[in-house]
Each structure stands twice: as structure tokens, then as C-alpha cells.
C-alpha positions as CSV (number, residue, x, y, z in Angstrom):
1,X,-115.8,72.0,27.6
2,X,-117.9,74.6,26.4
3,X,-116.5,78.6,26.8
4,X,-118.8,81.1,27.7
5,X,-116.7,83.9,27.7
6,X,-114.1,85.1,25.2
7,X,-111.9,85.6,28.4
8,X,-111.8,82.0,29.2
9,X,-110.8,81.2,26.5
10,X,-107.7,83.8,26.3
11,X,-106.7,83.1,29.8
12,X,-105.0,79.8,28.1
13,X,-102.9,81.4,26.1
14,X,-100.2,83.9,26.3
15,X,-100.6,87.6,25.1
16,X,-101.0,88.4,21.9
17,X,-97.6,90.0,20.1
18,X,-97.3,93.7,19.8
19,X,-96.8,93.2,16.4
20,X,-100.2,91.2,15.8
21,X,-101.8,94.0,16.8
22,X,-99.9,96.9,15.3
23,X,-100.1,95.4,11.2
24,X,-103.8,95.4,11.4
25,X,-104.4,98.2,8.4
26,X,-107.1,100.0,6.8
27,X,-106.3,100.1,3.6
28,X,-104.4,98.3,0.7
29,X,-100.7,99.4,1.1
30,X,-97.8,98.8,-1.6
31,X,-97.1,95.8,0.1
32,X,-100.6,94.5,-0.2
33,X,-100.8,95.6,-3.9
34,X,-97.7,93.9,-4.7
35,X,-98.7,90.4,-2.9
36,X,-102.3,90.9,-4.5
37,X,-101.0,91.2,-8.0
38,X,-98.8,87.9,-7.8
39,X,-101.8,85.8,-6.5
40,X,-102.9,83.4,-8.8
41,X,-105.3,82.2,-5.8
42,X,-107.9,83.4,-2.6
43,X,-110.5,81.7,-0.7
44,X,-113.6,83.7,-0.7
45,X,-115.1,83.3,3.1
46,X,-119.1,84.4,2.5
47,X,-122.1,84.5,5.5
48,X,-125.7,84.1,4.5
49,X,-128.9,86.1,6.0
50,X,-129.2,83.5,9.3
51,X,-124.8,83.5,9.3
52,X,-124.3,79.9,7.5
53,X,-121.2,80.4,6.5
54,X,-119.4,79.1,2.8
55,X,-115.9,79.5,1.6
56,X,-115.2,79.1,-2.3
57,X,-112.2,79.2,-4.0
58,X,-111.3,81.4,-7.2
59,X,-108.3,81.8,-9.4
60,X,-107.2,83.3,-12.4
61,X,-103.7,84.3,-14.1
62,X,-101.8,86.9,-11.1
63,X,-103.0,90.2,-10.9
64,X,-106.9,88.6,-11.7
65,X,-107.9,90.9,-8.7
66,X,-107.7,94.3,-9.4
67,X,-107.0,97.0,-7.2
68,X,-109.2,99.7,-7.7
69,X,-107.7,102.2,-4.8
70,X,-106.7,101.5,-1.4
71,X,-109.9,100.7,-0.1
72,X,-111.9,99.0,-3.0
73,X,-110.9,95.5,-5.1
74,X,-112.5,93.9,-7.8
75,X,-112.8,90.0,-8.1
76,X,-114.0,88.7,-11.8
77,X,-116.6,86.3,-11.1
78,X,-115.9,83.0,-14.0
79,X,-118.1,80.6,-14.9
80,X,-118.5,77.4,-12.1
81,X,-121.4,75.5,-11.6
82,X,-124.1,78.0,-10.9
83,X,-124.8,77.5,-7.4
84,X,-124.1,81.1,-7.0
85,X,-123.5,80.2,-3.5
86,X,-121.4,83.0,-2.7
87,X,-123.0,85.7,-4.8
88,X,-126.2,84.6,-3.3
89,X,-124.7,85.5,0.2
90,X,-123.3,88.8,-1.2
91,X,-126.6,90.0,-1.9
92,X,-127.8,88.9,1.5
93,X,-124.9,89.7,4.0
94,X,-122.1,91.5,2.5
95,X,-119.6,90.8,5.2
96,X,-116.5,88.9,3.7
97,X,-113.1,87.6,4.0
98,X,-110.2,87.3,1.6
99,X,-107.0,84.8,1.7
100,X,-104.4,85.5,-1.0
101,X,-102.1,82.7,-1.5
102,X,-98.9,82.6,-3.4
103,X,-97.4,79.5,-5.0
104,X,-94.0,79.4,-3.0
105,X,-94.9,81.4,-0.5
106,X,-95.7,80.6,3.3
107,X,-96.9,84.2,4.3
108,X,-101.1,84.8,3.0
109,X,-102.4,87.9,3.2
110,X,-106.1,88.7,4.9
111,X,-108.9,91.1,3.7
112,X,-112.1,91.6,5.7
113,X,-114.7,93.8,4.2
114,X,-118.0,94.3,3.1
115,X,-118.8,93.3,-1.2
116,X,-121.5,94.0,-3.6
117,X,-122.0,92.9,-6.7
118,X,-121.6,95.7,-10.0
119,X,-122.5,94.5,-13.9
120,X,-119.9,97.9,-14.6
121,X,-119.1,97.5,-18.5
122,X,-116.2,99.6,-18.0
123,X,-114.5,97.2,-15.8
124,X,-116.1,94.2,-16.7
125,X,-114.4,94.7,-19.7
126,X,-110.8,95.2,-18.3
127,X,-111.3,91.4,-17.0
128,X,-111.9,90.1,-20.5
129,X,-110.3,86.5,-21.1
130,X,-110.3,84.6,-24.2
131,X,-112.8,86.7,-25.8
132,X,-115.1,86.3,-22.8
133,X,-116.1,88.9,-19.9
134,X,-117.3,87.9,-16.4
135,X,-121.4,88.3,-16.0
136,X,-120.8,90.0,-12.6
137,X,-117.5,91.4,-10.5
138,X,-117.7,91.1,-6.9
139,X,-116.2,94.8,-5.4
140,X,-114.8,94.3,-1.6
141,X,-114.5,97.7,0.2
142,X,-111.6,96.8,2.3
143,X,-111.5,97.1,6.1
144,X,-109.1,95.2,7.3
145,X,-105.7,93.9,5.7
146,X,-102.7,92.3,7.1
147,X,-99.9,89.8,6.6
148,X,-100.2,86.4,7.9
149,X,-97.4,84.2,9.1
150,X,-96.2,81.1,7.7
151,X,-96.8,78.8,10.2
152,X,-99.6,77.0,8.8
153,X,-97.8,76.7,5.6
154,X,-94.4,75.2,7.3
155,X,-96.4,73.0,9.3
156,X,-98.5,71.1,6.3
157,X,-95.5,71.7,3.5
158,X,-98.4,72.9,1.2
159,X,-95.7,73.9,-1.2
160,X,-93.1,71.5,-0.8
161,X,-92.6,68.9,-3.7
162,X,-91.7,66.2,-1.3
163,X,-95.1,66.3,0.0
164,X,-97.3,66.3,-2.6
165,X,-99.9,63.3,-2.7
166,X,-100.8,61.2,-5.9
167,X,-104.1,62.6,-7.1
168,X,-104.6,58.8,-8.2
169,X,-105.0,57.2,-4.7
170,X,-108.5,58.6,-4.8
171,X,-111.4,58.6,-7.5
172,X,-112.3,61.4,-9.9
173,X,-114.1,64.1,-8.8
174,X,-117.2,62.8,-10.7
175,X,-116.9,59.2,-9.4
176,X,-117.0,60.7,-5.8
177,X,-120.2,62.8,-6.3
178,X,-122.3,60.6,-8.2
179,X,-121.2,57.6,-5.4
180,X,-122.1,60.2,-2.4
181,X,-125.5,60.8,-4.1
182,X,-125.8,57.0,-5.1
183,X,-126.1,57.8,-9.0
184,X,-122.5,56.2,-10.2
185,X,-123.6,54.0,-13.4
186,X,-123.1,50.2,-13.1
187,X,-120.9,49.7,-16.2
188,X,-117.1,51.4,-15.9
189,X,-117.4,52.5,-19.4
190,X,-120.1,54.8,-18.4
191,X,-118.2,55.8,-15.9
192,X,-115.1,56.5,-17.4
193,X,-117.1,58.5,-20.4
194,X,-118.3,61.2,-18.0
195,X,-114.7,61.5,-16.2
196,X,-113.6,62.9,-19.7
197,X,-116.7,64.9,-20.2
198,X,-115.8,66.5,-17.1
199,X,-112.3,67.5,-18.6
200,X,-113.4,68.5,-21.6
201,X,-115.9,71.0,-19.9
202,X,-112.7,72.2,-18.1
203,X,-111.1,72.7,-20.9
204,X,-114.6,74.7,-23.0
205,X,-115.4,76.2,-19.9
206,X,-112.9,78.2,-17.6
207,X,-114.2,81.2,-19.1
């Protein structure tokens, strides 16, 4: 059943701990800034003009975002696949959210902000890689920040060896997308030919 009122859908649960509440901040803390520059890894939760929503992922070596003060970050946009999806959504809504993951670590850490987009040279060229600087920098005035629990994490054993999956027991990215839009050649030579295409663009093209 349907709820039509935030209230209904409360009255099934218990209150929500003090603590919950309370660690909602403002600003980046030196707790935030030390889990921000260990993340190799955050989700990037974007809204369009009619409130689609899109989440894209986007990593680098830790400390890729950079704390600019205890309100502002900068996120290096690298090269993908120019959908622009989420840059596109920027422009048009700039409400966002942030999860920072940690390899080994169940606790995340949340942002919710508003972003905008800045071609700064200055600090385009502090997030230089291999020669190469990002085309644009997504800026996130932060306002909200907390500390999530591990839960989620304990539950699925994101990080535990044990549970990891053989990447092998389904096809290659490639194979998967040119099946769901029926273009997958008829010869497995073809096939296999663009599967290493694909890793060699990984490899030319990170940054």
C-alpha cells in the first residue's frame, strides 16, 4: 500500500536515535577532511530540471577531491563516455549528493549540497594527471555532512574477500551492451576483438 503521509510511514518504525539527529553538520570538519582524503571512491547522486534522478560513479587516487574550505569541494571531472549526464543535470538543478567510500571501511560519509561547474585554470591545474587536466571541476558547496553506519556494508560483505564474485560468470561489459541493443556481431572473433578494444581504451583513456 501506497503512503500519503510521511507520518504513516514513521508510525512503523521506532524513533529516530538522538545521535542521528545531533551528527547532521554544516560544514566539512577534520573528520570529514580526513575520511575525504582517503577516498579513492563517491557516487555522485544528480536530479534533472523535471527531478529524473542519475547516480554516477567517480574515482581517482585518495585525496582526488579536494577540499577547498569547510563548506566548498572540488571533484575533477575525467574523461568517460560523454553522456555528460551528470554535468548536464548540474547545469539544470544543482541539488546533489555525495557517498565517500573507503576500501576496508564499513562507515561512508554523506554530502548534500548544491554544485556548479568552474573551467578555473588555477585549480584545474592542481588536478593535473599524467600530463592531462580535467575539462571542467564540479564545485559542491556543502550543506549537509555526516557519518553513516556500517550496516549496509556488514550486511552485503562489500569488502570481505570471502565474498567476492567471479567477474567471469557474466559477459564483458561490451558483450552485454551490444546484446541489450541487439548489435553483438555473429562471429566470436569480432566479438572478442572489441572486448580488447575496450581495455585498451581503458588503459589510453583514464585521463
Amino acid at each position: 500500500l501506497a503512503f500519503a503521509r510521511d507520518g504513516e510511514l514513521r508510525a512503523l518504525f521506532g524513533e529516530t536515535h538522538p545521535l542521528a539527529i545531533k551528527k547532521e553538520l554544516r560544514g566539512i570538519d577534520r573528520y570529514a577532511r580526513d575520511f575525504i582524503a582517503r577516498s579513492p571512491f563517491l557516487c555522485l547522486a544528480t536530479h534533472n530540471a523535471e527531478g529524473k534522478a542519475d547516480v554516477s560513479p567517480r574515482g581517482d587516487p585518495p585525496g582526488f577531491v579536494q577540499v577547498l574550505d569547510e563548506k566548498t569541494l572540488a571533484i575533477p571531472d575525467r574523461p568517460g563516455n560523454n553522456r555528460l549526464d551528470s554535468l548536464s543535470n548540474i547545469i539544470a538543478n544543482p541539488m546533489v549528493g555525495l557517498l565517500f567510500l573507503i576500501p576496508g571501511y564499513d562507515d561512508t560519509y554523506r554530502i548534500n549540497g548544491t554544485a556548479r561547474l568552474t573551467r578555473d585554470p588555477e585549480l584545474l591545474a592542481k588536478m593535473e594527471v599524467n600530463g592531462r587536466e580535467p575539462k571542467v571541476a564540479i564545485l559542491v558547496t556543502v550543506e549537509e555532512a555526516f557519518l553513516h553506519c556500517a550496516k549496509a556494508f556488514r550486511r552485503s560483505k562489500l569488502w570481505d574477500p570471502n565474498a567476492r564474485q567471479d567477474r567471469k560468470e557474466m559477459p564483458s561489459l561490451a558483450r552485454m551492451i551490444l546484446d541489450q541493443v541487439n548489435e553483438r556481431p555473429e562471429k566470436e572473433e569480432e566479438m572478442q576483438a572489441i572486448d580488447r578494444e575496450l581495455e585498451e581504451d581503458y588503459k589510453k583513456s583514464l585521463y
